[in-house]
C-alpha positions in Angstrom: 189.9 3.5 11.0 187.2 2.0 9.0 183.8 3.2 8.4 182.1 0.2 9.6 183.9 0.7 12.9 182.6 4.1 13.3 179.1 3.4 12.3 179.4 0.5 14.9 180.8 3.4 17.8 177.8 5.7 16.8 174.9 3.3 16.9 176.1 2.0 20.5 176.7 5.2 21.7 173.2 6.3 20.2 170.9 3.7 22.1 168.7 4.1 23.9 168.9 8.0 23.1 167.4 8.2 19.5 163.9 9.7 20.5 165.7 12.6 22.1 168.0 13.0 19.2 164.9 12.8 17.0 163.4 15.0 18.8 166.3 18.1 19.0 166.6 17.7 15.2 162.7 17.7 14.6 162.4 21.1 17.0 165.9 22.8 15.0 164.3 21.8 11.2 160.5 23.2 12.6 162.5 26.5 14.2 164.4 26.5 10.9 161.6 26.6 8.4 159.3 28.9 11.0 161.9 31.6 10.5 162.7 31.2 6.7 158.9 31.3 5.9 158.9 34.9 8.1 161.2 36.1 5.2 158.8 34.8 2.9 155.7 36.6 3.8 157.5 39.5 2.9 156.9 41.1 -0.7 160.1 43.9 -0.5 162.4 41.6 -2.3 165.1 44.4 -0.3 163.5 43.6 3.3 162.9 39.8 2.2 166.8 39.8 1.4 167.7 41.6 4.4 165.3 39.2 7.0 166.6 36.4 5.0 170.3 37.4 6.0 169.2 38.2 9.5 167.8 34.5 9.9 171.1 33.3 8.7 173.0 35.0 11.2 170.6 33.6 13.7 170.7 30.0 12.6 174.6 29.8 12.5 174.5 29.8 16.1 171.7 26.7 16.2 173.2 25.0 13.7 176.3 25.1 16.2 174.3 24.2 18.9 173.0 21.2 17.7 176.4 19.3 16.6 177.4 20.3 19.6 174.3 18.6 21.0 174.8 15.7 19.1 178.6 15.1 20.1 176.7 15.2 24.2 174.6 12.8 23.1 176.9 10.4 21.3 179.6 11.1 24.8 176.5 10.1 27.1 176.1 13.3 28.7 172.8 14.9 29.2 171.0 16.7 26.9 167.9 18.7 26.5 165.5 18.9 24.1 166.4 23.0 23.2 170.0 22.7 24.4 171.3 23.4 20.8 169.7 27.0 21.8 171.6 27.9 24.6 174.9 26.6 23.6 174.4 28.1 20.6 174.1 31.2 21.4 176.9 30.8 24.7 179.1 30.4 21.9 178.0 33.2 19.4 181.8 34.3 19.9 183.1 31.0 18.5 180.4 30.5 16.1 181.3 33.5 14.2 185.3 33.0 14.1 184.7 29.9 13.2 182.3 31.4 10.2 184.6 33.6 9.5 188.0 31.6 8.8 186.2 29.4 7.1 185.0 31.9 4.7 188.8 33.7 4.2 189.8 30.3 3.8 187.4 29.7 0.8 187.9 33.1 -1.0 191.5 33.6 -0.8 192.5 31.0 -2.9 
């Protein structure tokens, strides 16, 4: 399949919908940088590491949650401006095998 026909799929499926998918990515990148600049504040660099690994774990479930937003959006369905929240975190379980396959699969070779 070419690119141009995918591109083509997206931007039909994606009309009339691009202020709500503007909208769910503005909120995740605002969420995103409001909880990296908490590890920031700190001045432990031991607690800053620690918060900053903490926010990781947290945002691996949003980041989740809003491809699987996007992939609603793109199928027609209904979605809601902090929906990548709740599925996110509805799927923690899935999030983290997925996370951690993916990360055998990188270091065993």
């Amino acid at each position: 399949m070419k690119i141009s026909v995918l591109k083509k799929d997206a931007l039909s499926n994606l009309s009339g919908k691009w202020g709500t998918a503007i909208v769910i990515n503005l909120v995740f990148i605002i969420l995103s940088f409001a909880l990296n600049m908490i590890s920031g504040l700190v001045e432990d660099e031991m607690i800053s590491s620690l918060i900053a690994l903490f926010i990781a774990i947290i945002t691996l479930p949003f980041s989740f949650g809003l491809l699987a937003s996007m992939i609603k959006l793109s199928r027609g369905e209904n979605t809601g401006i902090m929906d990548f929240v709740t599925v996110g975190l509805a799927n923690i379980g899935k999030v983290f095998s997925i996370y951690l396959r993916l990360i055998l699969k990188l270091w065993l070779p």
